[in-house]
N, C-alpha and C positions, 0 to 999 in steps of 0.2 A: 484363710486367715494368715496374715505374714506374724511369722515367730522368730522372736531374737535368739540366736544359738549362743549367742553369749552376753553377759551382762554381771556386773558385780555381784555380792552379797547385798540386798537391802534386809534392814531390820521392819518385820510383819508384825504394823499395830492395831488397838481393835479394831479402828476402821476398814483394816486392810484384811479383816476376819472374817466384818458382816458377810452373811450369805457363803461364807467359803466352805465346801465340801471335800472332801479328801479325793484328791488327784488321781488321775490313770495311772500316773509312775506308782503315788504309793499304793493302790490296788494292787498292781501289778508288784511292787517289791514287797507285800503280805503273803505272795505267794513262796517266795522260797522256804518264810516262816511255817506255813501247813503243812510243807514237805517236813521241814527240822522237826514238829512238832510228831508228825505222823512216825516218824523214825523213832523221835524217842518213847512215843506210847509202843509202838510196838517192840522194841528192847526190854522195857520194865516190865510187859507181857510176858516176853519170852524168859524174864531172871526176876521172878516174883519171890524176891527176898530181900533179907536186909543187907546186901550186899550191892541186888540188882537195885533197892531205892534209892542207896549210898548214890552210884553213877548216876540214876536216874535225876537226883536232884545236882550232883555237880556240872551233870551235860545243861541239862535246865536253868539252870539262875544263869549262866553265862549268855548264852542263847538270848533269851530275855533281856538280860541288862543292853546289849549289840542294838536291838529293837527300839529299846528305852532312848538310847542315845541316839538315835538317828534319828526317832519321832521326833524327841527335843529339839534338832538343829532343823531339820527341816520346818518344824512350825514358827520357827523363829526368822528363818533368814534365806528357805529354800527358794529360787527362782523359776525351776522346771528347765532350768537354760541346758548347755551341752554339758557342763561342767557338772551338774547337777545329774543329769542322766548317767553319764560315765562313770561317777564316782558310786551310786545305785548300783550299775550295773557290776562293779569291780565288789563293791557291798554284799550284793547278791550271791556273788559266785563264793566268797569267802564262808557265807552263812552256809551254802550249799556243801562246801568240802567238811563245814562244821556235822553237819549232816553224816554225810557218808562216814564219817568219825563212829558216830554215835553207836552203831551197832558194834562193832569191836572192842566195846567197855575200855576201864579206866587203863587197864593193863597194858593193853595193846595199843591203845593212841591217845594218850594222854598228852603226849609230845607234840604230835599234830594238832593235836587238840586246840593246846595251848597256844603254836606259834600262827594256828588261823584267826585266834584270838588277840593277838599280840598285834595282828596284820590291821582288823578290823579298828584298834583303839587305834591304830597311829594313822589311819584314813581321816577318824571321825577328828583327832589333834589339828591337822591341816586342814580340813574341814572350817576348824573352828578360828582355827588364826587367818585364813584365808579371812571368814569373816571379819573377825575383829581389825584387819588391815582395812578393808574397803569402808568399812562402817565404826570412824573411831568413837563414837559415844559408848560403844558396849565393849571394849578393846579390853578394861579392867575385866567384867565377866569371861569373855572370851579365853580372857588369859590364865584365869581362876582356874577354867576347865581344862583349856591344855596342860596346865601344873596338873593338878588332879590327875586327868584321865596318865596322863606320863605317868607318874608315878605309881597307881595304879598297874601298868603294863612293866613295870621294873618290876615288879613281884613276880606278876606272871614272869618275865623273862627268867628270874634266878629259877621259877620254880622248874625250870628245863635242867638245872645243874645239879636236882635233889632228885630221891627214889620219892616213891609212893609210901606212904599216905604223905609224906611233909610237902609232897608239891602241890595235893590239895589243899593243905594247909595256906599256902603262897597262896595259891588260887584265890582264896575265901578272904585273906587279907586284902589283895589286889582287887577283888568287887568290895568291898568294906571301905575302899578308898572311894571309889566310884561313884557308891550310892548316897556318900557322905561329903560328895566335891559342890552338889546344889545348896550345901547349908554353910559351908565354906564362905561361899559366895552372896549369902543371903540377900545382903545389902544390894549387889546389882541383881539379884531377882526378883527383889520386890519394884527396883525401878522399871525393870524392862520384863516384864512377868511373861509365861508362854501364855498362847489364847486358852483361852476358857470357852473356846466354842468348839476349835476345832481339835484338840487335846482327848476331850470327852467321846466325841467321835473316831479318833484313832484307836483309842482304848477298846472302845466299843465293838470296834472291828477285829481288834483282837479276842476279845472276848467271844467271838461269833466263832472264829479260825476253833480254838480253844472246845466250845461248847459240841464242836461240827463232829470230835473225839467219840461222844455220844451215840450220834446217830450211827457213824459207822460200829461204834461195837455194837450197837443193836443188829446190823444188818450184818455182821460178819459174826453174830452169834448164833442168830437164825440158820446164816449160810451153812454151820458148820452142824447144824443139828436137824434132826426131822422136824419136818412141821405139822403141828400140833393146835388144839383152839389152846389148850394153857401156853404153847410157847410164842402163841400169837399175844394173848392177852397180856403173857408178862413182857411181848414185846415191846407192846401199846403203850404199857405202862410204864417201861422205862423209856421211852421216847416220852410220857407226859413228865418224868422227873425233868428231864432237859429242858421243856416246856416252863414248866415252873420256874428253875433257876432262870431260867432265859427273859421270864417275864417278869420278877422280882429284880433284877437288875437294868432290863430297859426300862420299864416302867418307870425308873425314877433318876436312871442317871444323867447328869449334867454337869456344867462348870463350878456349880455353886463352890464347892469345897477349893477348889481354883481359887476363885474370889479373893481367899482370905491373903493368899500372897502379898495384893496391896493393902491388907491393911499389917502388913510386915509378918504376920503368920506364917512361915514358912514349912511350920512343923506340921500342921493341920495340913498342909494343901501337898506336902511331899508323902505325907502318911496315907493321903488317898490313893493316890499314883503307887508309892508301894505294898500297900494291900491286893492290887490287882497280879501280884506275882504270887504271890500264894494262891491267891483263886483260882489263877490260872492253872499252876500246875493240879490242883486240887479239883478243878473241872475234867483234867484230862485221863489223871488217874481213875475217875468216877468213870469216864468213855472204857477205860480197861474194865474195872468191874462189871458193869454194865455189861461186856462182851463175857465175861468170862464167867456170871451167871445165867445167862442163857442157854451159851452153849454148853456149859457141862452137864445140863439137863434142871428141868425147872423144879421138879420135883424130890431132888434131889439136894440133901442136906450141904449148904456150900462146906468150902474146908476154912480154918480158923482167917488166912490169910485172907480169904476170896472173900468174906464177911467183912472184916475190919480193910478190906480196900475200898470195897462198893459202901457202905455204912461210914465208914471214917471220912471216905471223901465227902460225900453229901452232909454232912454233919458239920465239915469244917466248911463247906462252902456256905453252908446257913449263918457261920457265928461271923464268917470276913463277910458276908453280903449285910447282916447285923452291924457292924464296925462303919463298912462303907457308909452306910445309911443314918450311924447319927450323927456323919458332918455332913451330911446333904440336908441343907439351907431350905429350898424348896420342899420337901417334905413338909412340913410349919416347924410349931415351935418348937425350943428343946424339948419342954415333955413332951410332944406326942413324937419326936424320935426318938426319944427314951423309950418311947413306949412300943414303936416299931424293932426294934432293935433288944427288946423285951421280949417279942413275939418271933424274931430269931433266932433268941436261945433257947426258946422253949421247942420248938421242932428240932435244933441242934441237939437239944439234952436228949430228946426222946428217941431220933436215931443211933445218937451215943448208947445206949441202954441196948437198944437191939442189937449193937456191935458187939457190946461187951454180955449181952446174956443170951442171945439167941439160938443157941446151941440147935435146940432140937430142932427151930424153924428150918422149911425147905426154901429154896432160892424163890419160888414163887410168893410163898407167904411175905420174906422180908421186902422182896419189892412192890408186893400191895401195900404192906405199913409204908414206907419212906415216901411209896406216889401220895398215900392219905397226908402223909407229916407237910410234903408240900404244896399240897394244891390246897390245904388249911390255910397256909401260908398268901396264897393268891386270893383265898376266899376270904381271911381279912382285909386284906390291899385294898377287895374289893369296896367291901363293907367301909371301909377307913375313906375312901372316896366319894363314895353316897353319903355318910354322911357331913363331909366338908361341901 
């Protein structure tokens, strides 16, 4: 196959969607995300406090937001050319030192933190005016975002010239700018909308990256305990929680919520896309609980923290998978997402309950309640599909 190493920016319309699946490069650039993400689950592990969630959620929204924006351009205008690869690869390596950051908390490399951050927005800037030069019809959006994301990265920059906490402060301003440059712009995104096929897909693979948190705390909670038929069973069964979330969200996601962009919605269809940040991190915090009940022994009564990680995260991933699901179109009608999405917060309240009262429960007790709460969850799905 002859491959052009180089070629402009074109703008990718739905025609140019059908049938497109998420590319080798971006396979391959998800992986430096499971590393970021694998760093910062095991940080929050190792400073399971409010101190270590503090970092754990400033290393996090950043990280994420980097991913966000280079999903975005790439679904829009990527070509897979040389220029494309290189600018990946320089992408990659930046998310990677973000990475190596992560362990040494807020203290210690906030600085670095920041200016690998700093590095990554002024890639994805010329990223964006590159495009908007070769392809003037979207030259206004394009320009929206390098505004944006620029100023955005002037925050972060001042926040190298302040101590702690006020340079997380900058920080949260500077993503504040970021997440609120696609509404800025509404008007050319409702003209030139991202795909609604291949968007949902990207997401999705994230969300798999995210859920994979799981399975290894299952297995490195085993690894670090004797084995047991109960530490097999609560094994089982927290591999069927991940199971469940995992089948409550593929089972029904799609571009629907996308959709609404043309019909000038912007708010619906950017609320979808931002709701998977929370879950995210709130799938991955559940992979720490998850490990951190097993291995301290199953029978054994967790400690207040170890309860309201494993229980709070699963609880919150019920009420955003509820959220997600009543602007998915496909589902049917409003009521019966009203009604889906009903049956979300009713497992969400009921593991909220065992967070907040479970005191005497042992680790194995609470993760046979939460597998019940969500394979309830799948056993309506099911039911809800028979009979449509």
């Amino acid at each position: 196959m002859t491959r052009t190493f180089w070629q402009p920016p074109h703008l990718r319309r739905d025609e140019d969607h059908e049938g497109r699946g998420a590319t080798w490069l971006e396979l391959f650039y998800d992986l430096v995300f499971v590393a970021a993400i694998a760093q910062l689950a095991s940080y929050f592990s190792a400073n399971l406090d409010w101190s270590g969630f503090a970092t754990y959620i400033a290393f996090f929204v950043p990280i994420w937001v980097c991913w966000l924006g280079a999903t975005f351009y790439a679904t829009r205008f990527d070509t897979d050319d040389l220029s494309d690869r290189l600018a990946s690869l320089f992408e990659m390596a930046i998310v990677a030192a973000m990475a190596v950051q992560v362990n040494a908390g807020l203290t210690d490399a906030s600085v670095e933190f920041a200016i690998c951050y700093i590095l990554f927005r002024i890639l994805l800037i010329l990223q964006n005016l590159h495009a908007g030069y070769h392809v003037p019809e979207v030259r206004g959006l394009t320009t929206i975002y390098a505004l944006g994301f620029g100023t955005g990265a002037v925050f972060w920059l001042i926040s190298l010239l302040v101590p702690l906490p006020w340079r997380v402060g900058f920080w949260a301003i500077g993503i504040l700018i970021d997440l609120t440059t696609p509404f800025m712009a509404s008007q050319w995104v409702t003209q030139f909308p991202p795909s609604v096929t291949h968007l949902p897909e990207r997401f999705g693979l994230f969300t798999i990256i995210v859920l994979g948190e799981s399975i290894i705390g299952v297995v490195q909670g085993l690894s670090e305990h004797d084995w047991g038929v109960l530490s097999i069973v609560a094994a089982f069964l927290s591999l069927s929680i991940a199971f469940s979330l995992w089948w409550l969200y593929f089972d029904s996601v799609d571009g629907s919520p996308l959709q609404r962009i043309k019909d000038g919605n912007v708010v619906i269809a950017m609320g979808w896309v931002y709701a998977h940040l929370p879950l995210a991190i709130c799938l991955t915090t559940m992979g720490i609980g998850v490990e951190r009940m097993v291995s301290n022994g199953v029978q054994v009564v967790p400690s207040t923290a170890d309860r309201w990680l494993f229980c709070g995260s699963v609880a919150l991933c019920l009420c955003l998978l509820g959220a997600i699901h009543r602007v998915t179109w496909t589902l049917g009608s409003p009521h019966v997402r009203r009604i889906v999405g009903t049956y979300r917060l009713g497992s969400a309240a009921f593991v909220g309950v065992l967070a907040i009262a479970s005191t005497p429960l042992n680790s194995l007790t609470l993760i046979v309640l939460v597998a019940i709460a969500c394979a309830v969850q799948v056993g309506l799905d099911l039911r809800r599909n028979l009979v449509l």
